[in-house]
N, C-alpha and C positions, 0 to 999 in steps of 0.2 A: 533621492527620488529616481535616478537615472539607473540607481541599479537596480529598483523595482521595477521598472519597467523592463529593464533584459529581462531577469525573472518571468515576468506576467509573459513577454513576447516569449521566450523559451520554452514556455508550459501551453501556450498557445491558450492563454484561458483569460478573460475580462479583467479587465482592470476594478478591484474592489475598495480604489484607495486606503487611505492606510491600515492597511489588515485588518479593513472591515470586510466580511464578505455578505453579499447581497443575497441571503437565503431567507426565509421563511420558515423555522421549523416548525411551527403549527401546522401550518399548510402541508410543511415533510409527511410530518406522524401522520394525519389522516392520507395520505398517498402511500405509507410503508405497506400496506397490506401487500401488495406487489412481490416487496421484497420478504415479508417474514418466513416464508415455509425454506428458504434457503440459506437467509441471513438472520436469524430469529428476529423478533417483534421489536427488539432493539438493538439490534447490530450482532448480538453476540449468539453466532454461528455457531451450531452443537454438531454438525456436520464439518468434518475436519476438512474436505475439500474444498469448502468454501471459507472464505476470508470474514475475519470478525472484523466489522464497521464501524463498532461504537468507539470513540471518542479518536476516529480517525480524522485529520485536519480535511475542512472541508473542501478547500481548494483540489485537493489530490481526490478526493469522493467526487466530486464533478470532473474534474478533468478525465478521469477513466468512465465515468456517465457517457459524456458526449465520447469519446475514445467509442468505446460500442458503439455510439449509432453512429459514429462516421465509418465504423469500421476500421479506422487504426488501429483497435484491438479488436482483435476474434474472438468471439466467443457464441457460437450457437444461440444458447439458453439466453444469454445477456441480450444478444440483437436482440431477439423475441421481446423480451422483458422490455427496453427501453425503445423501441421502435415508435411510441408513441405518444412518448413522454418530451412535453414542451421544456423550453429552456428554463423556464421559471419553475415547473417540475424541478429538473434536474439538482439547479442550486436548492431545492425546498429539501429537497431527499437529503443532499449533502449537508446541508444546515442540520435539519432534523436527529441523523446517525449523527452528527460530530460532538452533538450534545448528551449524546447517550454514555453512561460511564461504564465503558471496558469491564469484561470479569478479567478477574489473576488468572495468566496463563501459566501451564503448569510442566516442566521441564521433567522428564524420565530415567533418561540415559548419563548417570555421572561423567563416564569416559569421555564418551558425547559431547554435554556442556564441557567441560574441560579443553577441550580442541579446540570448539566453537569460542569460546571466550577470547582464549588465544585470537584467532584470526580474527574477529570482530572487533577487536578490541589494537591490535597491532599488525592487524596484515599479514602478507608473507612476501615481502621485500626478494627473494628468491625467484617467488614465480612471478612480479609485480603486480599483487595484490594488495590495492590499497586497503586501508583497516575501514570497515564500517561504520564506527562509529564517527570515523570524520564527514560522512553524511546523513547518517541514522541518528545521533548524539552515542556518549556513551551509553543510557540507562533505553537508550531505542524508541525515543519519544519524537523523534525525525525533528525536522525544521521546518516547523510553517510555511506555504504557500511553495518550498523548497524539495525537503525531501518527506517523504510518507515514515507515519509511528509504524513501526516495526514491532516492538513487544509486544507478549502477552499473543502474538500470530501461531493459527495452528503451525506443529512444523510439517505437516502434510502439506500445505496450502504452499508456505515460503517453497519448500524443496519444489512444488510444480513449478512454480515464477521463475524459479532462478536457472532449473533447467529448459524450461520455456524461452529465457531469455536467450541462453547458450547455445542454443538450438538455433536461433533467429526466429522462432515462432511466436516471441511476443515483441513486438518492436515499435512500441508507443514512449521508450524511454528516452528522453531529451540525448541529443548527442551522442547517442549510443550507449550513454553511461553502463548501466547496469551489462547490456553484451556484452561490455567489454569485460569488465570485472568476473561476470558469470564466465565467460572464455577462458577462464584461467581456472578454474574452482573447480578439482578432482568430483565423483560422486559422493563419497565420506567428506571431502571437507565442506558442500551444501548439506548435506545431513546434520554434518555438527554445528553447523554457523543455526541453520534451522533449530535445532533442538534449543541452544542457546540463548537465541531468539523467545522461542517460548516462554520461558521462565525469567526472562527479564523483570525487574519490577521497577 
């Protein structure tokens, strides 16, 4: 219980004892109207810059909810969006998308995945990049309440984050995690971790 609670204090997000979390998704669905013309009707975003929701852990769908409206994440469209959405909103949304079931994302570039696999999968101990799947899992289904499902993501959307993050321009992630790791990641080698990413199953 004492590591859950680093967890919960580290994510900065309520205590849902034990991985239960406090949403509502009845109450979600009829609130998604908000989000569908960007994230479709359930989660699954046809618009490659925007991030697909559905059957993403709902702990990490709220904690980037309240992220906008504190503004520890920027994001124009999203303040807009949540600026008036109550707490119980928020976890309703994230309950609602986390119950949604993901479509199969679809990988393009063989070279590409090939790269990508490599470094997600093993790192590059060279530049100290640690391998992704030691927070993502191997098949990209992340760790509850821990780290966010990664598969099946456009690789438009991943490649914005991860140079977002390398930038400093998105800085909502616990202990700098993800900077750091992006600080190390050539532009081809977020292409290929992205592309990889996609086609995960």
């Amino acid at each position: 219980m004492k590591f859950l609670g680093v967890i919960a204090a580290t994510f900065a997000i309520p205590s849902f004892g034990a991985f239960a979390f406090d949403g509502d998704a009845a109450k979600g669905q009829a609130a998604s109207a908000i989000c569908a013309a960007c994230h479709g009707p359930d989660g699954n975003s046809v618009i490659t810059a925007n991030p697909v929701l559905a059957g993403q852990h709902p702990e990490y769908l709220y904690k980037q909810l309240a992220n906008f409206k504190s503004g520890e994440r920027k994001n124009p469209i999203m303040a807009m969006q949540v600026a008036n959405l109550s707490e119980a909103d928020m976890r309703n949304l994230a309950a609602y998308f986390s119950t949604q079931k993901p479509k199969q994302g679809v990988a393009h570039d063989a070279e590409l995945v090939n790269a990508g696999k490599k470094l997600y999968r093993g790192g590059n101990a060279a530049d100290g990049v640690a391998a992704c799947a030691g927070c993502h899992s191997p098949d990209g289904a992340g760790i509850p309440i821990q780290y966010p499902r990664v598969k099946g993501q456009h690789p438009e959307y991943t490649i914005a984050q991860l140079k977002a993050f390398r930038a400093g321009e998105r800085g909502n992630d616990p202990n700098a995690m993800m900077r750091g790791v992006a600080a190390r990641l050539s532009d081809k080698q977020i292409e290929a971790v992205a592309e990889y990413i996609a086609g995960l199953k």
